[in-house]
N, C-alpha and C positions, 0 to 999 in steps of 0.2 A: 725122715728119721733113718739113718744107719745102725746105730746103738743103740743100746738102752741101757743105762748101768742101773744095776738091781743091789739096794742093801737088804742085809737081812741078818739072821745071828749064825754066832757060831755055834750054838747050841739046837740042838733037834726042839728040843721044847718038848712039853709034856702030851702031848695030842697026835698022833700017825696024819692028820691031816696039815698041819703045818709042811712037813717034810714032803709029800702029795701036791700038796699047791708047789712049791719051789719048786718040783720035777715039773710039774706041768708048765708050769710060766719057762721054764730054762729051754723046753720042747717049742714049746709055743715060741719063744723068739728066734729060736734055732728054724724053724718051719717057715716063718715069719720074713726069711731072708734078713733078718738083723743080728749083729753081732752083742755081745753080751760084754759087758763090763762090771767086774764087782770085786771085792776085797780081797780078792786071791787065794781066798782058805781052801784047805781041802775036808773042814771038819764042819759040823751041823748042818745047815742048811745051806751055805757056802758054797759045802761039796756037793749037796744035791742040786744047787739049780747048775752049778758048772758042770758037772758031769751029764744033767739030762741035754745042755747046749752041747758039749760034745756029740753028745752018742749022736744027736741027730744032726749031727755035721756041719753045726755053728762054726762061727771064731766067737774064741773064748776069749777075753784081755783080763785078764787080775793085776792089781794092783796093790803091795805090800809093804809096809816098811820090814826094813831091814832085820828090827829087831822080833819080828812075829818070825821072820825066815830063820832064825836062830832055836826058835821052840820047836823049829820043823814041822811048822802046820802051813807053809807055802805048797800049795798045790804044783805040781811040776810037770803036768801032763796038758797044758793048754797053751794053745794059739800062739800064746807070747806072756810070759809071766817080768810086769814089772818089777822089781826091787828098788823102793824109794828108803831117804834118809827119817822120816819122821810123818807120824801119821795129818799132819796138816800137808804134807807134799803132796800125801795117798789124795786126800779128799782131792784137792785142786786137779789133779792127773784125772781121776776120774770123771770129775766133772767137764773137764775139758772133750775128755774122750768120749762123751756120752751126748747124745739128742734128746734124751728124756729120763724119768727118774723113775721108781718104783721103791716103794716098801714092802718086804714080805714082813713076816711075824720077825720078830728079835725085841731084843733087850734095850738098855742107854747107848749103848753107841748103834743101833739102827733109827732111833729116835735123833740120834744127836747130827746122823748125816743128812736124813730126809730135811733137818727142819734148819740146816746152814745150807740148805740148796736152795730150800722153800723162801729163805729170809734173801739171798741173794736176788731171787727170781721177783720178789716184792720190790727190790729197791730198784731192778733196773738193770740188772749185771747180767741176765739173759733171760732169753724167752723158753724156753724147755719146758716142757709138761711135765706134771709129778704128780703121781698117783699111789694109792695106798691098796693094797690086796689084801684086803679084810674076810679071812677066814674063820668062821665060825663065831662071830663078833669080834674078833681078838683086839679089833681098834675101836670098838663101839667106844667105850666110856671114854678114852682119846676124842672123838670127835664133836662128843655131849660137850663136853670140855671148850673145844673149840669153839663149839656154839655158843658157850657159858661167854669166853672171850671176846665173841663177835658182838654179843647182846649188851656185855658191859661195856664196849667203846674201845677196845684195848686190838683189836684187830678188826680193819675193815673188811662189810662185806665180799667186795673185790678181790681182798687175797685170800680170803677163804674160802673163795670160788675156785683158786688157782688148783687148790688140790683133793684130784679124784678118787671118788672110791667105789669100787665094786668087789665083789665077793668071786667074781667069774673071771678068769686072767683074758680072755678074747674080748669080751666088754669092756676090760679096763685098757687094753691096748689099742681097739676101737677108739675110744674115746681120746686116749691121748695122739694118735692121728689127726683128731680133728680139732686139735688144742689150739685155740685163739689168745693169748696172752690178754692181761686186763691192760688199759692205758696206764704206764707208771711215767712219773717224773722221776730222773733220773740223777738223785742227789750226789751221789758218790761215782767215783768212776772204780776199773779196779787197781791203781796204782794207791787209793787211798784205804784199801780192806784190808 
């Protein structure tokens, strides 16, 4: 692994440990000799895992559309700040750029990226580990759920093996270190997604 793009929100969220985990995991990759990839904000939790990869002497790559860089919440103090045309360019750019995936705490669009990486990585369109940083339970009922899914027939055990979760960011990077992809058939290629 080189990278690792991290989503997560743009909002702090209601808990000082959210914001804590993002600083540690941004330190943690930056220490880690990997570079960091993620949404390009400079606001919630966005700007604290980029600025904790800064401080400790990461590359930083953010990735933004155009129109978030017009609200002036592009961060303009990292590595290389891209400016795409629309947020499906965003995801693909980072995905591309990235060796593995991470969720911290966020909202619908931190759910929405994690789990069109997750369904990628299912059918075959690459092997990347993706892991969840589960602070304080924040993805517990997420993962009951999961289970709910796995047990009613709707997702097999295999890709719900695919994504990790630990509550400790060194654990969880461990672990996607040593990520063995499950056997997929590979129905789609990516000229047809």
């Amino acid at each position: 692994m080189r990278r690792i793009c991290v989503f997560c929100g743009s909002s702090f969220g209601d808990k000082p440990d959210y914001a804590a985990s993002a600083e540690a995991m941004g330190r943690l990759i930056a220490q880690s000799g990997l570079g960091l990839v993620y949404g390009g904000g400079n606001v919630g939790l966005m700007g604290v895992v980029a600025d904790a990869a800064l401080k400790a002497g990461g590359e930083v790559i953010g990735v933004i559309p155009e129109a978030m860089m017009k609200w002036e919440v592009g961060h303009l103090d990292l590595t290389e700040l891209r400016v795409v045309a629309s947020m499906h360019e965003r995801k693909a750019t980072m995905a591309e750029l990235a060796d593995g995936f991470i969720a911290l705490a966020g909202g619908i669009g931190t759910m929405e990226e994690l789990f069109e990486v997750w369904t990628w990585g299912q059918l075959g369109l690459h092997a990347k580990p993706l892991g969840f940083l589960d602070v304080g339970g924040f993805y517990s009922h997420l993962h009951a759920f999961l289970d709910h899914m796995t047990g009613e027939g709707f997702l097999k055990p295999r890709h719900r093996d695919m994504v990790m979760v630990e509550s400790d960011p060194v654990a969880l990077l461990t672990r996607m270190r040593g990520y063995a992809p499950p056997a997929t058939i590979q129905v789609i290629d990516r000229l047809t997604t």
